[in-house]
N, C-alpha and C positions, 0 to 999 in steps of 0.2 A: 560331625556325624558320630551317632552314637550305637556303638553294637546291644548287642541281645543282653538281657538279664544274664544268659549263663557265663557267658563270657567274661561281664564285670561281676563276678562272683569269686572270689578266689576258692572255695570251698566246693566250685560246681565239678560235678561228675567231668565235663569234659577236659578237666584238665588233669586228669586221669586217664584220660584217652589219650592226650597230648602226651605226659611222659610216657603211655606203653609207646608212644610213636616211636621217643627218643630213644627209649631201650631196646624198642626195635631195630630201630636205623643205624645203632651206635658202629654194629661190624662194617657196615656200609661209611659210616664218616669216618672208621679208624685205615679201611682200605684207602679211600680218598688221600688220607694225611699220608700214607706209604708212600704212594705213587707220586705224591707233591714233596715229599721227605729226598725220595730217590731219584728228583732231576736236581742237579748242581746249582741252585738257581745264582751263583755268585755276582757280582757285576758284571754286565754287559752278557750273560747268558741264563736270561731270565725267560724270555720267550718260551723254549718247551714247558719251563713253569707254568705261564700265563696259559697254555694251551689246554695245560689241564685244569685249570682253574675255570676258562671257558666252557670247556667240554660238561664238568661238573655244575656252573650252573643252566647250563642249556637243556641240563637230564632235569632240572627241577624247577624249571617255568620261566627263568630268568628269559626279558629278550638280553640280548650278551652284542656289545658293541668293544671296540680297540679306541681308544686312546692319543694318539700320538703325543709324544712328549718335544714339545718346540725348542730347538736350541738357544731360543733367548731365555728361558726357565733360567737359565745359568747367568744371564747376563750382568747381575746382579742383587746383593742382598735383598731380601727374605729368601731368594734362590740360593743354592750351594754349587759349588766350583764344580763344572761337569767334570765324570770322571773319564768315559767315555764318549763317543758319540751318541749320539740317542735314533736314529736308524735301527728300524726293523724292533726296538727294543720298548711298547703301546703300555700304558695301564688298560687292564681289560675292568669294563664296566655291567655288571648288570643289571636289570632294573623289572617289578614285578610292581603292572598297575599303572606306568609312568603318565605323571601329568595331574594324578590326583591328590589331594590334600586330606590331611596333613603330611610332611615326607619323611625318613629317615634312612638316615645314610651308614651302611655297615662301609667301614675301612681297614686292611690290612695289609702291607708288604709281601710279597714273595720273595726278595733278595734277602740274602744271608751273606754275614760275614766269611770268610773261606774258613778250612780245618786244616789244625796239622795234622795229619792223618797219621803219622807214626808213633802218635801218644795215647792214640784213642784205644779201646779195647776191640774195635774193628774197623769195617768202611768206614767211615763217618756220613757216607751217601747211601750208605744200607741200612734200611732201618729195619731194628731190631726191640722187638718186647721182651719184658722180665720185670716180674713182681710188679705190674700193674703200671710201667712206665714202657713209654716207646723211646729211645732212643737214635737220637740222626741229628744231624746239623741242620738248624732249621727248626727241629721237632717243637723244639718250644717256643725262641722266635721268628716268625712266629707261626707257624702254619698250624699247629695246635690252634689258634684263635678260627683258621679258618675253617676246619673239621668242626668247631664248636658253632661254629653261627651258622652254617650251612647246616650241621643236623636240626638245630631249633629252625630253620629255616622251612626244611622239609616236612619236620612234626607237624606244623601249622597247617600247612600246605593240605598232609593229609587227615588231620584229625580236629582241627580249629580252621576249617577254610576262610570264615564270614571275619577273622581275624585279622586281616590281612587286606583292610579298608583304605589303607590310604596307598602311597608309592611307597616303595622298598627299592634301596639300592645297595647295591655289595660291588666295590670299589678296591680293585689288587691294584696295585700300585709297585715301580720299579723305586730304588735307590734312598730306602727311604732310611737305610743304616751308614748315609755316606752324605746327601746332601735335603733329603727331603724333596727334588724338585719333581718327583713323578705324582706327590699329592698335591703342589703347587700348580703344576700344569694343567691338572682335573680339575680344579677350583674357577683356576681362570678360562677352564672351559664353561665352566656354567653348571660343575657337577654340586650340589651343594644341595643342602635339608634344611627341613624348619631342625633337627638336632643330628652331630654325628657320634657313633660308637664306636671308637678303634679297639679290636679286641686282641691287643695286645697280651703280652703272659707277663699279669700283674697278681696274682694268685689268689683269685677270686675276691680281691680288693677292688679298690675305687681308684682310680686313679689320674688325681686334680692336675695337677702340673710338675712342670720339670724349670732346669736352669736353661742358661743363654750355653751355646756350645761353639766351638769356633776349632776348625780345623786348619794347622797352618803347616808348611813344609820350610824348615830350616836349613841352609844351606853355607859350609863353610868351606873358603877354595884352600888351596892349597900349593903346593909345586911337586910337580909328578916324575919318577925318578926312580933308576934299577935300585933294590935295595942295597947294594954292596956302595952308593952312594950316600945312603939314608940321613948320615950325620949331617949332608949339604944340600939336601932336600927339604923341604916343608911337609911334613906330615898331617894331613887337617885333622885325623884320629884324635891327635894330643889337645886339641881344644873343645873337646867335647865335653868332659868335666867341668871348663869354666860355667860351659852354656848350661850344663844339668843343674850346676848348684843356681844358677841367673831364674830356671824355669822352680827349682826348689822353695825359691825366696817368694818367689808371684805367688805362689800356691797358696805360702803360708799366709801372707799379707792377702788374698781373697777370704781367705777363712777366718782370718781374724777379725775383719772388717764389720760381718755381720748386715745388718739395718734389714733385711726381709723374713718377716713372723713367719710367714709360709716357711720359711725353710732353715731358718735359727735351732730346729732342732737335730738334725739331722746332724750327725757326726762331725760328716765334713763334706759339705755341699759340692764345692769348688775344686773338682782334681783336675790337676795339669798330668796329661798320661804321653810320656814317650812310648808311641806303637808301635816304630818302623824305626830299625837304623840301619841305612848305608853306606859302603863307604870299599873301592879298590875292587878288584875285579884278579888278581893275583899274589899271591902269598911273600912273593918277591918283586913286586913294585910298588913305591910311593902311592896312595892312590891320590888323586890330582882333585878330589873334592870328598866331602861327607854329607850324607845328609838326614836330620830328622824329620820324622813327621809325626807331628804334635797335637794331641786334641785337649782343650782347655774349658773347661767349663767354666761359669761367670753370671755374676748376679744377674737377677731381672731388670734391673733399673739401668743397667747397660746395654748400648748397642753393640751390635756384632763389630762396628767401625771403632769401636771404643774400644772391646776385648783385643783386637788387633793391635790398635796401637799399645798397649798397654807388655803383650807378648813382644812386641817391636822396641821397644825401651829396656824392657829387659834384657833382650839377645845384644843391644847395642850396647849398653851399659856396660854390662861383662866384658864386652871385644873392646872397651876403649880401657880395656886394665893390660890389655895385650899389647906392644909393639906391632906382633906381625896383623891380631886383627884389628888394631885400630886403622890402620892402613891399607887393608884386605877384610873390610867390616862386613860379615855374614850376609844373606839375603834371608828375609825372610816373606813368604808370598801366602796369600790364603790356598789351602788344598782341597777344599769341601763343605761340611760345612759349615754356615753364618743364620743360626738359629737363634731366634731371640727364645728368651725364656716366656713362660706362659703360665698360667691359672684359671680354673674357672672355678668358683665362690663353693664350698662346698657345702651351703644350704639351696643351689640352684636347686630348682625343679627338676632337674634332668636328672640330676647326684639322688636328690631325694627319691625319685620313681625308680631308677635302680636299684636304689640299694632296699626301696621297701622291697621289688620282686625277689631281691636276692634274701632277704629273711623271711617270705613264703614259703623259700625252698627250704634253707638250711636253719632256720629256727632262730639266728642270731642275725644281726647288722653287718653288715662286710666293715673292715675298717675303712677311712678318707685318707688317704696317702699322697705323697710329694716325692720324688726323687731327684739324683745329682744328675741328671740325664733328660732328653727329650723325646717325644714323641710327635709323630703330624700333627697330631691334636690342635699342637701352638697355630697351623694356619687358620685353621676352623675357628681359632678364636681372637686372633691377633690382626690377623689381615680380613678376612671376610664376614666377621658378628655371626657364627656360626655355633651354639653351645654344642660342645664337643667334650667325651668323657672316656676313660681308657678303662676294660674290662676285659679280662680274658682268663685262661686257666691256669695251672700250677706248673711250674719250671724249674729246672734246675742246670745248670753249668749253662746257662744262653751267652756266647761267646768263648765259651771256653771246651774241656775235655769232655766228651760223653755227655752232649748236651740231651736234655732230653724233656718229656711231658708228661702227667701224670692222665692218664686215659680216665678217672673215675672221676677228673676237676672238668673235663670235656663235655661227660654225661650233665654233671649236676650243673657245668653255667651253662650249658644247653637253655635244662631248663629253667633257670632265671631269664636267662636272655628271652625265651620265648613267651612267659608271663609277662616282661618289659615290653617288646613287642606290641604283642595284645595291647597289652593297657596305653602306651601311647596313642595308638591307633583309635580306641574309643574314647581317648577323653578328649582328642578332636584339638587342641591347642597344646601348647608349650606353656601353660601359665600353671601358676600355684594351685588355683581353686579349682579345674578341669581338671586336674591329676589327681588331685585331694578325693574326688567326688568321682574318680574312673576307676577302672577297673582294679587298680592294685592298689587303691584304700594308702597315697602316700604319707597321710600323717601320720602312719599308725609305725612306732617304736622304728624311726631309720634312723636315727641318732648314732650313737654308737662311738667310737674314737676315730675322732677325726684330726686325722695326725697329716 
């Protein structure tokens, strides 16, 4: 199906109508991000999140359906180790058109890493503007992505209706910073596109693929014991140096390794990150185990049951230089996730039509990017032949102190996104020459560094 001349026009009046939409609506999507900034959405307290993410698209035409995420999601890799129960806790779905062709799938998380609150320069659950950035946990990953494709969402709506020819779907999603299984769930429900767009905060880049990631929880026993005994005790504290320098040596032997051009350039692809360490429960007692928990990232060419073993030879290794751990040898268990690595070609069709509507707007190419991390994306294109590609707005500290978004990269992928949009929807396929010959003219200068 093919829309109006004006539409496939990139020069036409209405898409001047289109951005005063977005410049209008923008106070409107930056409240939205507040109010989705200002619930905690951390694991397993996602729902008021999702509530408003419902409420929001139900004000803008979406029909809006829940989810359920099934406890076998977890049962096994390409699923990640649940971290909670998954009760009460749905991806909310919604869908504008549903049934028609061609389709496209908007994708986004509501859960957020937690904050230390006491380093931030305030709430980290209050979000707070200055100099053209919003700041909150979350702000940038990723709820920014979702005040940005919800306002180009709206634009259309009211100033490009005839735009908006095929099925549209916008898909929040739980858990997707811990195991991925809330986009897996929706998959194996049958939620899926001819192409999806996770709008992740990749800073108006393209963003092709990530590594294999592998979460595991290391565990070393011990003998438990008042301190005034300590000398006759086992303290597991004291072998936790063996096992750093053991995860130290993997790191470096992943990086050295090499053999994937996708990602041979990148500094250092493959970090083994100690997140979490525990260990005793009082200042004067032995404590009776320790434990870390470990995320290792890992070439493409490996399986999640590979990276595993690989973390498991390592921790054993180390503990058989030990008496007490060769005898008392660590455990070590998967924690979450078991993400295989991913790519999609970055002269796809899908790379090319983005990035042509993205230098409609801003005058240049976005760059083609890879990074040491993952995104859903890898389902979309690993398990279900779903072209799937990461775009969103500009971030800064995502996971760490005073994270936050920059409000005027929301405006302007707005409006790429909603030019992308458009032009998918008239050029009616997912093929080269449909896109070439629709509305956003893809041959025309998307090159650019495709790194």
């Amino acid at each position: 199906m093919r829309e109006s001349p004006a539409l496939a026009d990139p020069a036409s009046p209405v898409w001047d109508a289109v951005d005063a939409a977005i410049g209008d609506g923008a106070e409107a999507a930056f409240s939205f991000l507040e109010r989705l900034v200002a619930s905690p959405s951390t694991v397993g307290r996602e729902l008021p999140a999702q509530q408003i993410v419902a409420a929001e698209l139900a004000r803008l035409g979406f029909e809006v359906t829940e989810l359920p995420v099934p406890a076998e999601t977890a049962a096994a890799a390409p699923g990640g180790v649940a971290q909670v129960s998954y009760a009460g806790r749905p991806d909310v779905l919604g869908r504008i058109n549903p049934g028609r062709s061609p389709s496209l799938l908007l994708n986004g998380h509501v859960d957020v890493v937690p904050a230390e609150s006491g380093r931030w320069a305030g709430d980290p659950f209050v979000p707070a503007r200055a100099g053209g950035w919003l700041t909150g946990r979350g702000a940038g990953d990723m709820k920014g992505g979702f005040a940005m494709g919800l306002l180009a969402v709206a634009a259309l709506r009211q100033a490009a209706p005839a735009a908006l020819a095929g099925e549209l779907g916008f898909l929040s999603v739980i858990e997707e910073e811990c195991t991925g299984n809330g986009t897996l769930a929706a998959c194996r429900a049958g939620v899926l596109a001819d192409a999806a767009v996770l709008l992740e905060p990749t800073d108006l880049n393209l963003l092709l693929g990530g590594t294999g990631i592998l979460w595991a929880e290391i565990e070393i026993a011990g003998v438990a014991a008042h301190a005034e005994s300590a000398d006759r005790a086992v303290n597991p504290v004291r072998f936790l140096p063996a096992i750093l320098r053991a995860l130290g040596r993997l790191e470096d032997e992943l990086n050295q390794s090499g053999g994937d051009p996708a990602f041979d350039h990148l500094p250092r692809p493959y970090n083994v990150n100690i997140g979490t360490v525990a260990a005793g429960d009082w200042p004067s007692s032995v404590p009776a185990r320790a434990r870390l928990g470990v995320r290792v990232g890992f070439p493409r060419r490996w399986t999640p049951a590979e990276a595993f073993d690989r973390v498991r030879f390592a921790v054993l290794g180390a503990a058989a230089d030990d008496p007490w751990l060769a005898s008392h040898p660590p455990s070590v268990r998967p924690a979450g996730f078991r993400a295989e690595g991913y790519l999609i070609g970055e002269d796809h069709p899908l790379v090319d039509a983005l990035a042509a509507a993205h230098q409609r707007v801003h005058g240049a190419p976005p760059r083609r990017v890879v990074m040491g991390s993952t995104t859903d994306a890898r389902y979309y294109l690993n398990q279900f032949g779903v072209p799937a590609v990461a775009y969103g707005p500009r971030s800064r500290n995502i996971h760490g102190t005073d994270e936050a978004v920059e409000l005027a990269s929301i405006i302007s992928g707005a409006r790429t996104l909603a030019r992308f949009i458009a032009g998918f929807f008239a050029a009616g396929a997912l093929d080269a020459g449909a896109l070439d010959a629709g509305a956003l003219d893809a041959g025309a200068g998307a090159g650019g560094d495709r790194r």
